[in-house]
C-alpha positions in Angstrom: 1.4 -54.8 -2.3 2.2 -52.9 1.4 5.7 -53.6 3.1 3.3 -55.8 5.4 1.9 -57.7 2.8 5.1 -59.0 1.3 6.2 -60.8 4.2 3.7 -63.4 5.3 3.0 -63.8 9.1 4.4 -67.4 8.9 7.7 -69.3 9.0 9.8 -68.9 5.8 9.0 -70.9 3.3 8.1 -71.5 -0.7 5.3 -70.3 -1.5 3.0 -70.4 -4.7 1.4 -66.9 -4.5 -0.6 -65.4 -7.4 -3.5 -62.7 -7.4 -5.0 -62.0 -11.0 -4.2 -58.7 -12.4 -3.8 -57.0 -15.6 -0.9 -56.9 -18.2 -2.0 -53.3 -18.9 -1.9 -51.9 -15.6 1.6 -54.2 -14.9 3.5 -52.5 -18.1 1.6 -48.8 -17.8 4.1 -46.3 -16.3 4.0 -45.1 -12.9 5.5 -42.4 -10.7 9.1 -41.3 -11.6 8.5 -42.4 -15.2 11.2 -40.5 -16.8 13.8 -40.9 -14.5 13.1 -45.0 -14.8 13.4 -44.6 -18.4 16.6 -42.5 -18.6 18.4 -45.1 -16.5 16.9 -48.0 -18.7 18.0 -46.0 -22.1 21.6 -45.6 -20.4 22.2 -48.9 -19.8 20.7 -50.1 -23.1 22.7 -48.0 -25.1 26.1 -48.4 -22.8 26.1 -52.5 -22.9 22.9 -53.4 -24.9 24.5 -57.5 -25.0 24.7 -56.9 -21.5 21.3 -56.3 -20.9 19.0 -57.5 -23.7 19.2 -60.8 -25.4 16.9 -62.5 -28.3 17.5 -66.2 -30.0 15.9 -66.6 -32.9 13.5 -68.9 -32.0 12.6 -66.5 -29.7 11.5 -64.0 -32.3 7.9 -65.1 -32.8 7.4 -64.6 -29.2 8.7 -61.1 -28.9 6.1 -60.7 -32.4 2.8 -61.9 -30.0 4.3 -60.2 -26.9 3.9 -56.6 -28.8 0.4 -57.7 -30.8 -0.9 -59.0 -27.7 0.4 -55.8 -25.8 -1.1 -53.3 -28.5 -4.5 -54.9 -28.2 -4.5 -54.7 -24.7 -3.3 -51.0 -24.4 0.4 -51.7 -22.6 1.2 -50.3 -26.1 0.1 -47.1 -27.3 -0.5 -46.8 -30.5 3.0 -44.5 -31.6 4.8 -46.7 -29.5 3.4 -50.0 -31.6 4.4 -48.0 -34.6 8.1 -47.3 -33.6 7.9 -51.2 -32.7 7.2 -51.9 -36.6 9.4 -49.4 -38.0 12.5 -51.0 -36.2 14.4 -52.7 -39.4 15.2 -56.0 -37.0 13.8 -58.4 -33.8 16.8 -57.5 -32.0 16.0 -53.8 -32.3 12.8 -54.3 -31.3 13.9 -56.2 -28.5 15.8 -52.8 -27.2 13.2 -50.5 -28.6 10.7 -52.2 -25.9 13.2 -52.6 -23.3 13.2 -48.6 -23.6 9.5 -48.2 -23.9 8.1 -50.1 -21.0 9.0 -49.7 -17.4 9.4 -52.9 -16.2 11.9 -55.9 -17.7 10.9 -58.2 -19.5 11.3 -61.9 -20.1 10.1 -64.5 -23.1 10.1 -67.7 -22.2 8.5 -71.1 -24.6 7.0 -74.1 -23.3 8.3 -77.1 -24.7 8.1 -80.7 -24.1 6.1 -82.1 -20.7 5.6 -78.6 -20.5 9.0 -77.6 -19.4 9.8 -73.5 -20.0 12.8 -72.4 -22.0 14.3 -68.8 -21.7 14.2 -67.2 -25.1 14.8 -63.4 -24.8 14.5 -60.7 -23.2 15.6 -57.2 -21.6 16.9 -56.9 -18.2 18.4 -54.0 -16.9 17.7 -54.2 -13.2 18.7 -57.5 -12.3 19.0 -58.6 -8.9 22.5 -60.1 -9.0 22.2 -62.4 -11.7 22.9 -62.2 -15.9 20.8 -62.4 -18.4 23.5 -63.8 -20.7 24.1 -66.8 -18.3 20.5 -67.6 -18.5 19.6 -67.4 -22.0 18.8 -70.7 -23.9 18.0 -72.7 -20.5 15.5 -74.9 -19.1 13.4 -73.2 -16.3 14.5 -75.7 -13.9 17.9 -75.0 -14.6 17.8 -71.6 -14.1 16.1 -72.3 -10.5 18.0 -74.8 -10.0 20.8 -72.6 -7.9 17.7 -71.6 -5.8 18.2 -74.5 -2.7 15.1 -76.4 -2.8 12.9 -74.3 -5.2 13.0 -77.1 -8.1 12.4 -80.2 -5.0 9.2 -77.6 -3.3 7.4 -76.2 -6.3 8.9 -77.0 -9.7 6.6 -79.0 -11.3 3.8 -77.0 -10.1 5.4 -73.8 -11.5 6.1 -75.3 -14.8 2.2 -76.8 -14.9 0.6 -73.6 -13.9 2.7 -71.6 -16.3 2.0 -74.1 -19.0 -2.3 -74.0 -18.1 -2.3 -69.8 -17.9 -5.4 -68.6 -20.2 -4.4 -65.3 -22.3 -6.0 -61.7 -21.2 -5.3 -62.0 -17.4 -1.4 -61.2 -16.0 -1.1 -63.4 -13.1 1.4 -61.9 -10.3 3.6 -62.2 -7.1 6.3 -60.7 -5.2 9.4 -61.8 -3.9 12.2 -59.8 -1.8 15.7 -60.1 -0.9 17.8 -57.5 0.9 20.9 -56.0 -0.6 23.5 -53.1 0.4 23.3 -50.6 -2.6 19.9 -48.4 -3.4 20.4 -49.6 -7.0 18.5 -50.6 -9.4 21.3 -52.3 -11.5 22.8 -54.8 -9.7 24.2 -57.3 -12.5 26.8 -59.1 -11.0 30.0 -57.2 -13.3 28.8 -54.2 -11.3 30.4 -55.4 -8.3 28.2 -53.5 -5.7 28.9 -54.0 -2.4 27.5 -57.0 -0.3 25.8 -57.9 2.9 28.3 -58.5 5.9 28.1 -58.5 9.9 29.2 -54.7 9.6 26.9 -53.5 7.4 24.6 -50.4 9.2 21.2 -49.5 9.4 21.1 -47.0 6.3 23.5 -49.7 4.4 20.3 -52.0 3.9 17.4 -52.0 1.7 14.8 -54.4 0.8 14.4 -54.9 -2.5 11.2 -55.7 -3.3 10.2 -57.7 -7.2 6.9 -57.7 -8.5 6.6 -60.5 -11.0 3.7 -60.7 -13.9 3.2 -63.4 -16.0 0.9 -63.6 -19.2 0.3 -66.3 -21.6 1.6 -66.0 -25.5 -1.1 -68.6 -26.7 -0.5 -68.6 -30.6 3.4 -69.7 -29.7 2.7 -71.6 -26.5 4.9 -68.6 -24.7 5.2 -66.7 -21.7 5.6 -63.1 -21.4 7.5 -62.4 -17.5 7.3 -59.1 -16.2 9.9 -58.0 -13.4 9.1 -54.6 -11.3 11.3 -53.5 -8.7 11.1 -50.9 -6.1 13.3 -50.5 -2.8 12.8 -49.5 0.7 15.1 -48.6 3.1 15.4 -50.8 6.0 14.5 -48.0 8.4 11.1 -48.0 6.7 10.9 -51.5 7.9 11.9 -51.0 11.2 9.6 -48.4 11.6 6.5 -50.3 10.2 6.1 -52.9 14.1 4.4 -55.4 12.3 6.6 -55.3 8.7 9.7 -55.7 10.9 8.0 -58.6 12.7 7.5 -60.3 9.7 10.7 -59.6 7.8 12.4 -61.1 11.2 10.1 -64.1 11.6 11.2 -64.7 8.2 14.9 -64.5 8.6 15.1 -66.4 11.6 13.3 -69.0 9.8 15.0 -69.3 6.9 17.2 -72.2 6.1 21.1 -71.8 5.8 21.3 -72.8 2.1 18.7 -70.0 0.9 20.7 -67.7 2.9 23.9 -68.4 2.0 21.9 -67.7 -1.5 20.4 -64.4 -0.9 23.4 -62.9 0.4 22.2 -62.9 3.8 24.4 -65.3 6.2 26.9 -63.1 7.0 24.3 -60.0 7.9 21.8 -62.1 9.4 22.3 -61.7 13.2 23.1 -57.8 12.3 20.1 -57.2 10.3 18.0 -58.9 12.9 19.4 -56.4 15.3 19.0 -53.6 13.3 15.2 -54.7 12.8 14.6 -54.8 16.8 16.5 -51.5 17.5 19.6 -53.1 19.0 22.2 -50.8 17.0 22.1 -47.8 17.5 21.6 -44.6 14.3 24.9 -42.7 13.4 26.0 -40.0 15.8 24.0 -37.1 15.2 20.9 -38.4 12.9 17.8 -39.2 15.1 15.4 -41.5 13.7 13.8 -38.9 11.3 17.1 -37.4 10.3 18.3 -41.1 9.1 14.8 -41.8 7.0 15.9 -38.2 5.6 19.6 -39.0 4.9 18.5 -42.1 3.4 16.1 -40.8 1.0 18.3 -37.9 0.1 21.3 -40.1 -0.9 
Protein backbone atom coordinates (compact mmCIF):
# COMPACT_ATOMS: atom_id res chain seq x y z
CA UNK A 1 0.00 0.00 0.00
CA UNK A 2 1.63 3.71 -1.16
CA UNK A 3 2.06 6.46 1.79
CA UNK A 4 -1.08 7.95 -0.17
CA UNK A 5 -3.10 5.03 0.00
CA UNK A 6 -2.94 4.57 3.76
CA UNK A 7 -4.54 7.75 4.61
CA UNK A 8 -7.95 8.08 3.02
CA UNK A 9 -8.99 11.43 1.52
CA UNK A 10 -11.81 11.72 4.16
CA UNK A 11 -12.41 12.87 7.75
CA UNK A 12 -10.91 10.42 10.39
CA UNK A 13 -12.77 7.80 11.06
CA UNK A 14 -13.24 3.80 11.66
CA UNK A 15 -13.03 2.18 9.00
CA UNK A 16 -13.66 -1.67 7.91
CA UNK A 17 -11.09 -1.96 5.13
CA UNK A 18 -10.06 -5.31 3.66
CA UNK A 19 -8.58 -6.25 0.07
CA UNK A 20 -8.15 -10.16 -0.50
CA UNK A 21 -4.64 -11.23 -0.56
CA UNK A 22 -2.64 -14.27 0.02
CA UNK A 23 -1.17 -15.79 3.30
CA UNK A 24 1.85 -16.90 1.14
CA UNK A 25 2.85 -13.73 -0.22
CA UNK A 26 1.92 -11.99 3.55
CA UNK A 27 4.45 -14.45 5.52
CA UNK A 28 7.16 -14.73 2.38
CA UNK A 29 10.23 -12.61 3.17
CA UNK A 30 10.98 -9.48 1.63
CA UNK A 31 13.75 -6.93 1.34
CA UNK A 32 16.21 -6.71 4.32
CA UNK A 33 15.35 -10.25 5.28
CA UNK A 34 18.21 -11.03 7.41
CA UNK A 35 18.63 -8.00 9.19
CA UNK A 36 14.52 -8.45 10.14
CA UNK A 37 15.42 -11.84 11.29
CA UNK A 38 18.50 -11.02 13.45
CA UNK A 39 16.52 -8.50 15.40
CA UNK A 40 13.60 -11.02 15.78
CA UNK A 41 16.22 -13.89 16.99
CA UNK A 42 17.70 -11.20 19.49
CA UNK A 43 14.70 -10.39 21.08
CA UNK A 44 13.49 -13.99 21.21
CA UNK A 45 16.28 -15.31 22.70
CA UNK A 46 16.99 -12.06 25.21
CA UNK A 47 13.10 -12.17 26.78
CA UNK A 48 11.39 -14.96 24.80
CA UNK A 49 8.22 -14.56 27.89
CA UNK A 50 8.39 -11.14 26.80
CA UNK A 51 7.71 -11.67 23.40
CA UNK A 52 5.98 -15.02 22.62
CA UNK A 53 3.26 -16.51 24.51
CA UNK A 54 1.14 -19.92 24.00
CA UNK A 55 -1.91 -21.29 26.39
CA UNK A 56 -2.56 -24.59 25.94
CA UNK A 57 -5.68 -24.40 24.45
CA UNK A 58 -3.99 -22.57 22.06
CA UNK A 59 -1.77 -25.34 20.94
CA UNK A 60 -4.10 -26.98 18.32
CA UNK A 61 -4.18 -23.67 16.71
CA UNK A 62 -0.51 -23.03 16.45
CA UNK A 63 -0.67 -27.14 14.93
CA UNK A 64 -3.25 -25.90 11.87
CA UNK A 65 -1.47 -22.53 11.59
CA UNK A 66 1.91 -24.46 10.44
CA UNK A 67 -0.14 -27.42 8.39
CA UNK A 68 -2.16 -24.84 6.82
CA UNK A 69 1.13 -22.63 6.22
CA UNK A 70 3.15 -25.69 4.73
CA UNK A 71 0.46 -26.42 2.26
CA UNK A 72 0.25 -23.15 1.13
CA UNK A 73 4.11 -22.53 0.73
CA UNK A 74 4.59 -19.66 3.74
CA UNK A 75 6.52 -22.79 4.89
CA UNK A 76 9.16 -24.28 3.08
CA UNK A 77 9.56 -27.57 3.39
CA UNK A 78 13.11 -27.60 5.89
CA UNK A 79 11.53 -25.01 7.79
CA UNK A 80 8.15 -27.38 8.38
CA UNK A 81 10.71 -29.93 9.31
CA UNK A 82 12.57 -27.88 12.10
CA UNK A 83 8.83 -27.06 13.05
CA UNK A 84 8.34 -30.92 13.84
CA UNK A 85 11.52 -31.62 15.23
CA UNK A 86 10.98 -28.97 18.12
CA UNK A 87 10.48 -31.44 21.31
CA UNK A 88 7.45 -28.85 22.52
CA UNK A 89 4.38 -26.13 21.28
CA UNK A 90 6.12 -23.54 23.02
CA UNK A 91 9.32 -24.16 21.10
CA UNK A 92 7.57 -24.14 18.10
CA UNK A 93 5.91 -21.11 19.01
CA UNK A 94 9.60 -19.40 19.08
CA UNK A 95 10.89 -21.47 16.28
CA UNK A 96 8.17 -19.65 14.00
CA UNK A 97 8.46 -16.42 15.54
CA UNK A 98 12.21 -16.71 14.16
CA UNK A 99 11.26 -18.22 10.79
CA UNK A 100 8.62 -15.87 9.48
CA UNK A 101 8.97 -12.09 9.09
CA UNK A 102 6.06 -10.79 10.30
CA UNK A 103 4.30 -11.44 14.09
CA UNK A 104 2.05 -13.47 14.51
CA UNK A 105 -1.16 -13.89 16.51
CA UNK A 106 -3.75 -17.01 17.22
CA UNK A 107 -6.77 -16.17 18.22
CA UNK A 108 -10.31 -18.85 18.74
CA UNK A 109 -13.73 -18.12 18.16
CA UNK A 110 -15.90 -18.94 20.91
CA UNK A 111 -19.40 -18.45 21.90
CA UNK A 112 -21.73 -15.74 19.69
CA UNK A 113 -18.69 -15.79 17.86
CA UNK A 114 -16.60 -13.71 20.17
CA UNK A 115 -12.53 -14.06 19.51
CA UNK A 116 -10.22 -15.13 22.27
CA UNK A 117 -6.37 -14.33 22.17
CA UNK A 118 -4.50 -17.68 22.50
CA UNK A 119 -0.80 -17.25 21.49
CA UNK A 120 1.41 -15.84 19.74
CA UNK A 121 4.88 -14.05 18.97
CA UNK A 122 5.23 -10.38 18.97
CA UNK A 123 8.36 -8.80 18.81
CA UNK A 124 7.50 -5.38 17.26
CA UNK A 125 4.75 -4.17 19.09
CA UNK A 126 3.54 -0.83 18.81
CA UNK A 127 3.33 0.07 22.51
CA UNK A 128 1.45 -2.48 23.86
CA UNK A 129 2.22 -6.29 25.57
CA UNK A 130 1.54 -9.31 24.52
CA UNK A 131 1.54 -10.70 28.06
CA UNK A 132 -1.28 -8.14 29.05
CA UNK A 133 -3.36 -9.44 26.25
CA UNK A 134 -3.11 -13.08 26.45
CA UNK A 135 -6.21 -15.09 27.45
CA UNK A 136 -8.80 -12.10 26.53
CA UNK A 137 -11.81 -11.42 24.75
CA UNK A 138 -11.32 -9.47 21.45
CA UNK A 139 -13.48 -6.82 22.74
CA UNK A 140 -11.49 -6.39 25.66
CA UNK A 141 -8.42 -6.04 24.13
CA UNK A 142 -10.07 -3.13 21.86
CA UNK A 143 -11.82 -2.01 24.32
CA UNK A 144 -8.96 0.75 25.37
CA UNK A 145 -9.37 1.83 21.71
CA UNK A 146 -12.16 5.01 22.32
CA UNK A 147 -15.01 3.96 20.35
CA UNK A 148 -13.66 0.94 18.24
CA UNK A 149 -15.87 -1.75 20.28
CA UNK A 150 -19.29 1.13 19.98
CA UNK A 151 -18.25 1.67 15.69
CA UNK A 152 -17.30 -1.69 14.42
CA UNK A 153 -17.18 -4.49 17.07
CA UNK A 154 -19.61 -6.72 16.28
CA UNK A 155 -18.92 -6.38 12.65
CA UNK A 156 -15.29 -7.29 13.30
CA UNK A 157 -16.08 -10.22 15.40
CA UNK A 158 -18.82 -11.52 12.53
CA UNK A 159 -16.52 -11.08 9.63
CA UNK A 160 -13.72 -12.76 11.45
CA UNK A 161 -15.96 -15.53 12.53
CA UNK A 162 -17.56 -15.99 8.44
CA UNK A 163 -13.72 -15.78 6.81
CA UNK A 164 -13.41 -18.95 4.32
CA UNK A 165 -9.78 -20.72 4.52
CA UNK A 166 -7.19 -20.19 1.44
CA UNK A 167 -7.60 -16.33 1.13
CA UNK A 168 -5.62 -13.81 3.81
CA UNK A 169 -7.81 -10.89 4.13
CA UNK A 170 -5.81 -7.50 4.93
CA UNK A 171 -5.61 -3.83 6.07
CA UNK A 172 -3.47 -1.20 7.33
CA UNK A 173 -3.50 0.97 10.13
CA UNK A 174 -0.76 3.79 11.25
CA UNK A 175 0.10 5.79 14.12
CA UNK A 176 3.04 8.11 14.52
CA UNK A 177 5.69 7.60 17.16
CA UNK A 178 9.26 9.31 17.99
CA UNK A 179 11.80 6.34 17.73
CA UNK A 180 12.74 4.46 14.17
CA UNK A 181 12.12 1.27 16.13
CA UNK A 182 10.80 -1.61 15.53
CA UNK A 183 10.45 -2.76 19.16
CA UNK A 184 8.47 -0.51 20.90
CA UNK A 185 6.98 -2.75 23.89
CA UNK A 186 6.00 -0.48 26.44
CA UNK A 187 9.16 -1.78 29.22
CA UNK A 188 11.37 -0.25 26.43
CA UNK A 189 10.54 3.15 27.45
CA UNK A 190 11.21 4.94 24.02
CA UNK A 191 10.68 8.29 23.87
CA UNK A 192 7.19 9.84 23.21
CA UNK A 193 5.37 12.46 21.14
CA UNK A 194 5.37 16.10 22.73
CA UNK A 195 4.94 19.83 21.39
CA UNK A 196 8.84 19.84 21.04
CA UNK A 197 9.40 16.97 19.16
CA UNK A 198 11.20 17.97 15.43
CA UNK A 199 10.84 17.11 12.09
CA UNK A 200 13.40 14.12 11.97
CA UNK A 201 12.02 13.04 15.63
CA UNK A 202 8.71 11.67 13.81
CA UNK A 203 7.89 8.67 11.88
CA UNK A 204 4.85 7.04 10.71
CA UNK A 205 4.57 3.79 11.56
CA UNK A 206 2.73 2.03 9.27
CA UNK A 207 0.97 -1.93 10.25
CA UNK A 208 -0.13 -4.20 7.65
CA UNK A 209 -2.55 -6.69 9.17
CA UNK A 210 -3.47 -10.26 7.54
CA UNK A 211 -5.98 -12.43 8.71
CA UNK A 212 -6.61 -16.15 7.72
CA UNK A 213 -9.12 -18.59 8.85
CA UNK A 214 -7.93 -21.89 10.97
CA UNK A 215 -11.25 -23.84 9.94
CA UNK A 216 -10.62 -27.33 11.61
CA UNK A 217 -10.27 -25.34 15.17
CA UNK A 218 -12.61 -22.44 14.39
CA UNK A 219 -9.29 -20.09 14.70
CA UNK A 220 -7.71 -17.19 13.40
CA UNK A 221 -4.21 -16.78 12.31
CA UNK A 222 -3.35 -12.55 12.55
CA UNK A 223 -0.45 -11.37 10.74
CA UNK A 224 1.21 -7.89 11.88
CA UNK A 225 3.87 -6.29 9.24
CA UNK A 226 5.36 -3.12 10.04
CA UNK A 227 7.45 -0.72 8.13
CA UNK A 228 8.32 3.05 9.01
CA UNK A 229 8.66 6.30 7.20
CA UNK A 230 10.09 9.20 8.13
CA UNK A 231 7.92 12.08 8.45
CA UNK A 232 9.91 14.13 5.88
CA UNK A 233 8.83 11.41 3.42
CA UNK A 234 5.43 12.57 4.15
CA UNK A 235 5.84 16.01 3.95
CA UNK A 236 7.45 15.67 0.80
CA UNK A 237 4.64 13.43 -0.80
CA UNK A 238 1.75 17.01 -1.30
CA UNK A 239 -0.99 14.79 -1.34
CA UNK A 240 0.21 12.09 1.53
CA UNK A 241 0.78 15.08 3.80
CA UNK A 242 -2.73 16.33 2.85
CA UNK A 243 -4.22 13.36 3.99
CA UNK A 244 -2.15 12.50 7.02
CA UNK A 245 -3.31 16.24 8.13
CA UNK A 246 -6.94 15.96 7.12
CA UNK A 247 -6.75 13.05 9.29
CA UNK A 248 -5.31 14.65 12.37
CA UNK A 249 -7.25 17.57 12.37
CA UNK A 250 -10.13 15.38 12.34
CA UNK A 251 -9.52 13.10 14.72
CA UNK A 252 -11.36 13.04 18.05
CA UNK A 253 -9.49 13.91 21.39
CA UNK A 254 -9.94 10.47 22.99
CA UNK A 255 -8.16 8.54 19.99
CA UNK A 256 -5.52 10.99 20.31
CA UNK A 257 -4.99 11.13 23.64
CA UNK A 258 -4.64 7.20 22.66
CA UNK A 259 -2.21 7.20 19.92
CA UNK A 260 0.10 9.32 21.63
CA UNK A 261 -0.66 12.28 19.54
CA UNK A 262 -2.37 15.27 21.75
CA UNK A 263 0.51 16.68 22.85
CA UNK A 264 2.33 16.79 19.13
CA UNK A 265 -0.67 17.41 17.37
CA UNK A 266 -0.43 21.22 16.55
CA UNK A 267 3.53 20.57 16.05
CA UNK A 268 3.17 17.70 13.73
CA UNK A 269 0.62 19.57 11.79
CA UNK A 270 3.15 22.31 11.41
CA UNK A 271 5.87 20.16 10.56
CA UNK A 272 3.45 18.60 7.71
CA UNK A 273 2.74 22.19 6.14
CA UNK A 274 6.45 23.39 6.38
CA UNK A 275 5.90 25.76 9.22
CA UNK A 276 9.23 24.69 11.25
CA UNK A 277 11.92 25.05 9.92
CA UNK A 278 14.98 21.81 9.20
CA UNK A 279 17.99 21.93 11.61
CA UNK A 280 20.69 24.54 10.83
CA UNK A 281 22.68 23.34 8.17
CA UNK A 282 20.64 20.23 6.61
CA UNK A 283 18.56 21.41 3.55
CA UNK A 284 15.65 19.30 2.73
CA UNK A 285 17.76 16.50 0.98
CA UNK A 286 20.42 16.58 3.65
CA UNK A 287 17.62 15.82 6.44
CA UNK A 288 15.84 12.77 4.19
CA UNK A 289 19.80 11.69 4.23
CA UNK A 290 20.41 12.21 8.00
CA UNK A 291 17.37 10.51 8.63
CA UNK A 292 17.88 7.43 6.68
CA UNK A 293 21.52 7.23 7.84
CA UNK A 294 20.67 7.21 11.60
Amino acid sequence: MTLTELFPDDDYRFQMRFIRGSVTEFFSAGDGHAALMAERRHWLQTASRRYAALLPEGVPLLEEAIAMASCGQALSAAETALLRAKSSAWEQCLALGEIWEPDYLLLQIEEANHLRLLGGCVCFPSSWSLAEKMGRPLELIHGVVPGLNENLGQQINVFLARMKPGVAWQRSNWGLCRSPELNQHPERRLPRLDAAVRLEEVWLRGEDLALAALPRQRGVLFGIRIALHPLADIRNDAEAARRLSRALRTMPEAMAQYKNLAEARSTILNLLAGSVTAPHGLGKCGLINAIHNS
